[in-house]
GUKENU-543098 format. One record per residue (C-alpha): y, z, x; residue in one letter; residue number from 1. Coordinates in Angstrom, 2 decimals, padded with zeros to 5 digits, always signed. Layout:
REM residues N
+---------+---------+---------+-----+-----+
!       v !       w !       u ! res !   n !
+---------+---------+---------+-----+-----+
!       Y !       Z !       X !   a ! NUM !
...
+---------+---------+---------+-----+-----+
REM end
This chain:
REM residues 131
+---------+---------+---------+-----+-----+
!       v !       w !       u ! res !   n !
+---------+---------+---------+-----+-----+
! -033.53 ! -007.75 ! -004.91 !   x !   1 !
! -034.56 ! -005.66 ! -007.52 !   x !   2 !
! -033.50 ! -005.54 ! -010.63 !   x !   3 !
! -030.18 ! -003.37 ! -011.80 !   x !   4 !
! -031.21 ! -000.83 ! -013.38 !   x !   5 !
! -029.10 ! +002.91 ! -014.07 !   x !   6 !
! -030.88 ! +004.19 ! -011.88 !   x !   7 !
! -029.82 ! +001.61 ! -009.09 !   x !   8 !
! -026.74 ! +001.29 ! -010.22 !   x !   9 !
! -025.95 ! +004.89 ! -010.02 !   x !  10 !
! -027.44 ! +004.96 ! -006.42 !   x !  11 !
! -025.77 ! +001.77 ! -005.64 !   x !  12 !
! -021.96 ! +003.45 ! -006.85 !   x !  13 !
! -022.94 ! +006.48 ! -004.71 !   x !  14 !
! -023.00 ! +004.80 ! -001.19 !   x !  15 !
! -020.61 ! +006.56 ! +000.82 !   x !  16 !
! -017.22 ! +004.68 ! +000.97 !   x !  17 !
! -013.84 ! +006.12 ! +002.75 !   x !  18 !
! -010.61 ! +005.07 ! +000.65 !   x !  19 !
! -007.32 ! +004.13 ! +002.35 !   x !  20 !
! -003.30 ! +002.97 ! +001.86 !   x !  21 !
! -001.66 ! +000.83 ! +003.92 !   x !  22 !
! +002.20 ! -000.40 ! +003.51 !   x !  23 !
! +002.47 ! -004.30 ! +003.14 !   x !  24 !
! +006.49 ! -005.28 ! +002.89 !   x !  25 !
! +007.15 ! -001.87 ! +001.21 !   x !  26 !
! +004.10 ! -002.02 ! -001.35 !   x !  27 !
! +001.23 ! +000.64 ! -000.45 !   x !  28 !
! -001.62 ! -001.66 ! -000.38 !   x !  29 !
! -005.11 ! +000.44 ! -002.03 !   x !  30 !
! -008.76 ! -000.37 ! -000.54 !   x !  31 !
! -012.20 ! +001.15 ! +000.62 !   x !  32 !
! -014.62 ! +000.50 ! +003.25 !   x !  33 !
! -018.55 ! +000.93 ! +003.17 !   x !  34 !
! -020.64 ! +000.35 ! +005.91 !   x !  35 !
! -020.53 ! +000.53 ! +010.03 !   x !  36 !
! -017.40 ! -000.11 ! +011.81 !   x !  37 !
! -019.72 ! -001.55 ! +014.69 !   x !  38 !
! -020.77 ! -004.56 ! +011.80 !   x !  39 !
! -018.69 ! -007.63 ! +011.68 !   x !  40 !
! -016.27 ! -007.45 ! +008.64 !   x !  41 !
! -016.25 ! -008.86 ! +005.24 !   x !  42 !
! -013.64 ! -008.64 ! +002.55 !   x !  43 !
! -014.38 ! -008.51 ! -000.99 !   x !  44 !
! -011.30 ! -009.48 ! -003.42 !   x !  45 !
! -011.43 ! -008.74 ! -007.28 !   x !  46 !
! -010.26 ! -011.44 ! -009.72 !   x !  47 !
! -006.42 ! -011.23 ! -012.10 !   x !  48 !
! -006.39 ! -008.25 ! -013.91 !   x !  49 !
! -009.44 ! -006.01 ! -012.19 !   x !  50 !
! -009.21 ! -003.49 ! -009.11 !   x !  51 !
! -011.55 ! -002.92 ! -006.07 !   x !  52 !
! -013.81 ! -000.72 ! -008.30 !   x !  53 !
! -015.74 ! -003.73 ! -009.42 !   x !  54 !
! -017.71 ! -004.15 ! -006.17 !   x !  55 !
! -018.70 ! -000.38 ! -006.09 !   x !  56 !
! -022.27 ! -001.41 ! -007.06 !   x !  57 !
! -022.12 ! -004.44 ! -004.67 !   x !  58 !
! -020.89 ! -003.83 ! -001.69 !   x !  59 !
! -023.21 ! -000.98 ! -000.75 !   x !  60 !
! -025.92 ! -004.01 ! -000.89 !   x !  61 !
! -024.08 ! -005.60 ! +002.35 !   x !  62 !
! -023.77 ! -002.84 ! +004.50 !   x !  63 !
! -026.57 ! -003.51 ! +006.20 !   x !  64 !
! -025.26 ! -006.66 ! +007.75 !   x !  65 !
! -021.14 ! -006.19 ! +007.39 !   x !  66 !
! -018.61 ! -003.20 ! +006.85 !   x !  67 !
! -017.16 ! -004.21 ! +003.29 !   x !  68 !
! -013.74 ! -003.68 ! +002.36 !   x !  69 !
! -012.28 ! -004.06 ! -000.59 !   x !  70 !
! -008.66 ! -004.05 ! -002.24 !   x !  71 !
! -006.73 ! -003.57 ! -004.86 !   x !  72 !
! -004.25 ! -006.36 ! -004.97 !   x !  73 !
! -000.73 ! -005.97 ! -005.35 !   x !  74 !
! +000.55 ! -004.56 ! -008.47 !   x !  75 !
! -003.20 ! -003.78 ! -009.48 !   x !  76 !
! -005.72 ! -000.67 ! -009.30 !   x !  77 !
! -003.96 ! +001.67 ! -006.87 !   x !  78 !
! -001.96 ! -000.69 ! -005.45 !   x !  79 !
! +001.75 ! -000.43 ! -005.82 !   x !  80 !
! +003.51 ! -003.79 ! -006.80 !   x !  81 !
! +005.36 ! -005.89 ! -004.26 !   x !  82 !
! +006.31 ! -008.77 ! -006.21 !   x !  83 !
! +009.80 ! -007.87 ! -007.11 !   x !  84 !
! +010.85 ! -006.76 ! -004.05 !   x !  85 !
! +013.39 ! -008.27 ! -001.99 !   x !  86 !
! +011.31 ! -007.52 ! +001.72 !   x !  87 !
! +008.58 ! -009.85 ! -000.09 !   x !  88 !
! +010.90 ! -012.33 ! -001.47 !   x !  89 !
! +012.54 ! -012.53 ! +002.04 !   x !  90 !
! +009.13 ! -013.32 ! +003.49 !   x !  91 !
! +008.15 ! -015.77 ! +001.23 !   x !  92 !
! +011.41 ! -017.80 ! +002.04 !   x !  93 !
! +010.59 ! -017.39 ! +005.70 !   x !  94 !
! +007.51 ! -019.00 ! +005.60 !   x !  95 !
! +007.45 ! -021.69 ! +003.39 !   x !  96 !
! +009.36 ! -025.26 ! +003.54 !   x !  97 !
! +012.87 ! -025.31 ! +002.32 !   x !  98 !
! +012.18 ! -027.20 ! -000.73 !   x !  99 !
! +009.05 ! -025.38 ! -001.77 !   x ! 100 !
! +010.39 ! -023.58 ! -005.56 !   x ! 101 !
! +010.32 ! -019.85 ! -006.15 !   x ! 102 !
! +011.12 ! -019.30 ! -009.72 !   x ! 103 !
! +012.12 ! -015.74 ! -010.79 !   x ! 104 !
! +011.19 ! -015.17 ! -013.85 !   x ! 105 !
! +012.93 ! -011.92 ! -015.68 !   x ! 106 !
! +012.91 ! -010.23 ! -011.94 !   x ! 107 !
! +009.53 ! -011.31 ! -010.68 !   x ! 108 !
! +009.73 ! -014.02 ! -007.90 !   x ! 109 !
! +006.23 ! -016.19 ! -008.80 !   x ! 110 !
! +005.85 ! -018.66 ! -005.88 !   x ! 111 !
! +004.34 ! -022.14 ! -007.02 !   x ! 112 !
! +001.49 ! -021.98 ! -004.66 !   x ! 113 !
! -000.09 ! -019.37 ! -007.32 !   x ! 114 !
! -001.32 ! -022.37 ! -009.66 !   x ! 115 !
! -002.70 ! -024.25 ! -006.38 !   x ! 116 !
! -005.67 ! -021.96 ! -005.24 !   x ! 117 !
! -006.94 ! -024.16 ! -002.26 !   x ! 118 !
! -003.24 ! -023.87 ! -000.84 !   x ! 119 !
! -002.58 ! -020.54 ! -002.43 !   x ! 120 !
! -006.42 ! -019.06 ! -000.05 !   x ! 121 !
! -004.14 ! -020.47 ! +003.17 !   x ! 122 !
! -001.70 ! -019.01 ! +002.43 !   x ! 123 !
! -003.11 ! -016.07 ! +002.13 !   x ! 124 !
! -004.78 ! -016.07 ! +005.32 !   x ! 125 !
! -001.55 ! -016.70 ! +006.91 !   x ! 126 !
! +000.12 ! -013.32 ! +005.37 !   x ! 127 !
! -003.16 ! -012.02 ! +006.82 !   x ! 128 !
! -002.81 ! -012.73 ! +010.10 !   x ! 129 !
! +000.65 ! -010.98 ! +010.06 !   x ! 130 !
! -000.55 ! -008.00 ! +008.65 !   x ! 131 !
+---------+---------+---------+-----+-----+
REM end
């Protein structure tokens, strides 16, 4: 690859991209998508704190080989926050054991899988799969 230059980079952030919403329990759920539809898919997820913005300059370098989306998660970026409300809450107690805690903390429910990322990224898939 070459190197990243502003020139590059400024290419690179101009790749066409559509931008979309969709409604997860209640939350509107922000992300874009580069690349052909006819590719198979790859997801790109930004770190605490950040937004889907941050792979603007990389994702156009996978389009070759995937269509790229990538979101805002919950309560970051565009994306509305779900974790306080009681449709998300609900779900949480649906699909995890009995005994597995959900502290709320000042009115945000933080489920203990959060500090366990191995079982947190099954999780995850699992929400996925009901989306």
């Amino acid at each position: 690859m070459d190197r990243l230059t502003e020139d590059l980079f400024k290419k690179l952030i101009s790749e066409p991209k559509s931008e979309h919403s969709v409604e997860v329990l209640e939350a509107n759920i922000f992300y874009q998508k580069w690349g052909s539809p006819n590719n198979p898919g790859m997801v790109l997820v930004h770190g605490s704190g950040a937004h889907s913005h941050w792979w603007d300059f990389v994702a156009p370098l996978l389009i070759d080989q995937y269509e790229v989306s990538a979101l805002d998660l919950t309560g970051m970026g565009s994306s509305e926050s779900a974790l306080i409300t009681e449709p998300i809450l609900n779900y949480m107690k649906s699909r995890f054991k009995e005994d597995t805690p959900i502290i709320e903390i000042e009115g945000a429910h933080h489920h203990v899988l959060l500090d366990k990322p191995i079982e947190l990224a099954e999780t995850i898939k699992e929400i996925g799969r009901d989306w």
